[in-house]
Structures are given as structure tokens and as C-alpha cells.
N, C-alpha and C positions, 0 to 999 in steps of 0.2 A: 938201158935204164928206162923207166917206165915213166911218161910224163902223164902230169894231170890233167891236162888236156884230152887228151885220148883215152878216159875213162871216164864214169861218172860212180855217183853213190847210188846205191841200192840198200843199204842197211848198215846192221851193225852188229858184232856178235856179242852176245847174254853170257849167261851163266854155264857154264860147264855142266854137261850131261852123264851121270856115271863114271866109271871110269877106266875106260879102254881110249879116251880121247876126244868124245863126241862134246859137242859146244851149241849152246840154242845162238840159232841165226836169225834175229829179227829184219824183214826183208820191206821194205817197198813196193819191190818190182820182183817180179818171179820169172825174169829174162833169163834166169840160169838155168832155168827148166823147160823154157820155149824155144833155146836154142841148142845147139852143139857144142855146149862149154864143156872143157877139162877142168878150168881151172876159173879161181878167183883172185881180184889182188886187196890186200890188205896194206890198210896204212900203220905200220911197226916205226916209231917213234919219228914221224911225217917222211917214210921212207914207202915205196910203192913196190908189196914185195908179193907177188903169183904163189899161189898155193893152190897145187892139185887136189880136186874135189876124190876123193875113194867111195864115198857113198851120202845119202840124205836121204830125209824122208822128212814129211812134212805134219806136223802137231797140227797147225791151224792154219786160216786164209795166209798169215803174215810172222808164221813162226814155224821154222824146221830144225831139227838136228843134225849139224852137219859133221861129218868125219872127212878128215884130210889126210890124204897121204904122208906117212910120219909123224905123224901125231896119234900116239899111240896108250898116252900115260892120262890121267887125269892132272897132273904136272904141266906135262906139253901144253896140253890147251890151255888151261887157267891163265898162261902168259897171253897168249890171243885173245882175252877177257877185254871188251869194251870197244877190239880194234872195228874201224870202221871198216865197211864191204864195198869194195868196185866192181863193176864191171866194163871190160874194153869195148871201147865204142866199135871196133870196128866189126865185132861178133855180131853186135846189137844192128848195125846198118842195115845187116838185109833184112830184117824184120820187123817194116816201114808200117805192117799194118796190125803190129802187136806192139808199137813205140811208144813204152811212156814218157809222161810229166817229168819223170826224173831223167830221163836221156836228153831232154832239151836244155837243161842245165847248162849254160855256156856258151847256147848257140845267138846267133845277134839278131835281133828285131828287125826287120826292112817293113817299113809302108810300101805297101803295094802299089798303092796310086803313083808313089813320087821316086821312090828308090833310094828314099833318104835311110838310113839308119838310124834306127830311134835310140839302142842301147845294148845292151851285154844283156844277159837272162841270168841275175844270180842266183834268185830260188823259185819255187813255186810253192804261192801260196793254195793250198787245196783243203783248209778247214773248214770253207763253208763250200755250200753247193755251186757259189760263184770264183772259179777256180783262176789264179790272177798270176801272172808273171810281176815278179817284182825284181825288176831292172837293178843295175849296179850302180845309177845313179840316183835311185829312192824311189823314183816309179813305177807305179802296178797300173800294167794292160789284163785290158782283160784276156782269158787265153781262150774264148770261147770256141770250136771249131770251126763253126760259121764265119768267123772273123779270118780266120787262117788261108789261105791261098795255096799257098803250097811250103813244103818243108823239105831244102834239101841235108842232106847228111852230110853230104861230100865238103861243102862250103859251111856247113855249120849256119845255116841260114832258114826263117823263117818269116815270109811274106806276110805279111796282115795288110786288113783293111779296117782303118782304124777309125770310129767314126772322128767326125770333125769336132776340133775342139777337145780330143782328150786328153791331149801331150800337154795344153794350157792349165789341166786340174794339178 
């Protein structure tokens, strides 16, 4: 069984594309195409279920057509209509220097000066150009990379140097 931990969201899929099966895949992160994926996992009624990629191609920066192995009908997909897209973290690990914003989802905050842990990473805010971790307990750091130290995967950990006095806003 597939935990949520060990994946994150990359998208969500759209509207069904003709009909041999194909589905518009609104994406995020286009880690499925930077790495050696077979497969995707989809959230079917909050269930974490792997589905083999068969083929894609890509409309725009943030939208492709995707066909899945056994999905075949314009039926089949319409039921995959809305579901949301993961990707397993552990594909995404070696690919440290193509990692996004949405792979850090989850990972915990350390101050680097102190080794304290500041919080959980429940979204990323990236609407404006000042792109913010917004913590599980209501907090937003900033996720500037300058700020970052180092990030490991293994530990699900992210060092910052945080200036003084931001934990108190």
C-alpha cells in the first residue's frame, strides 16, 4: 500500500481528450518527464492507486495529454476526471538538482544556527515572486534559496538560516 508520505502532488487531471482514453494532465512539476517514471499514482476516492504511463505528449509548459495503460475508452478515463497526480518521492530523490517547490511538501524546517525545528512544510505558497513555506502551524518562511543550507531527502529535512526575529511575526 502506497503512503502519503512517500509521494507528493504534482497536478491533477482535466477533461478527457477524445476518445481512445487520453485525459489533460494539469501538472506542476514535470518530474515525470526528468526522470525514469513508468508510472503515476492517483488519489481514487483518498485511495493511492499506480497507473502505468503508455504514452504523453505535452500541449503547453503545464498541460499534457496523458494515456495510461488500460485505459482505453473515453468511459475509462472520464472516471480518472479531477483525480489528483503523485509522484513517489523516492524516483524524485536522485534528482536533487531538478527538485521542486512541490517535492518539499512535508519535509520539516531546522534552523541551521540552532537545530531547533521550526515546523512541518504544509504548502508552498509561490503566487508572488516571494515564494513562502507556509508551515502546519500557520507560519510562512520565506523559502528563499539563499536562506537554505542544505536539503536532505533522506531525512525529509531542510536547514535554513532564518533571519532573527522571524519565528516572532
Amino acid at each position: 500500500m502506497i503512503k502519503r508520505e512517500e509521494v507528493y502532488k504534482i497536478g491533477k487531471l482535466g477533461k478527457v481528450h477524445g476518445i481512445k482514453g487520453e485525459i489533460s494532465f494539469l501538472f506542476d512539476d514535470d518530474v515525470f518527464d526528468r526522470t525514469d517514471a513508468d508510472y503515476l499514482i492517483l488519489d481514487i476516492d483518498g485511495i493511492l492507486v499506480p497507473f502505468f504511463i503508455e504514452e504523453y505528449r505535452f500541449k503547453t509548459d503545464s498541460n499534457a495529454l496523458m494515456k495510461f495503460e488500460g485505459m482505453d475508452t473515453q468511459e475509462q478515463a472520464r472516471e480518472l476526471t479531477g483525480c489528483d497526480v503523485y509522484f513517489p518521492r523516492e524516483l524524485a530523490d536522485g534528482d536533487n538538482d531538478g527538485l521542486s517547490w512541490a517535492a518539499l511538501v512535508g519535509f520539516e524546517l531546522v534552523q541551521a544556527q540552532t537545530g531547533e525545528v521550526v515546523g512541518k512544510i504544509a504548502s508552498i505558497d509561490d503566487t508572488t515572486i516571494n515564494i513562502l513555506f507556509e508551515l502546519e502551524n500557520g507560519k510562512l518562511i520565506p523559502a528563499s534559496e539563499e536562506l537554505i543550507t542544505n536539503v536532505d531527502t533522506k531525512k525529509q529535512q531542510i536547514e535554513i538560516e532564518l533571519p532573527e526575529g522571524i519565528l516572532e511575526l
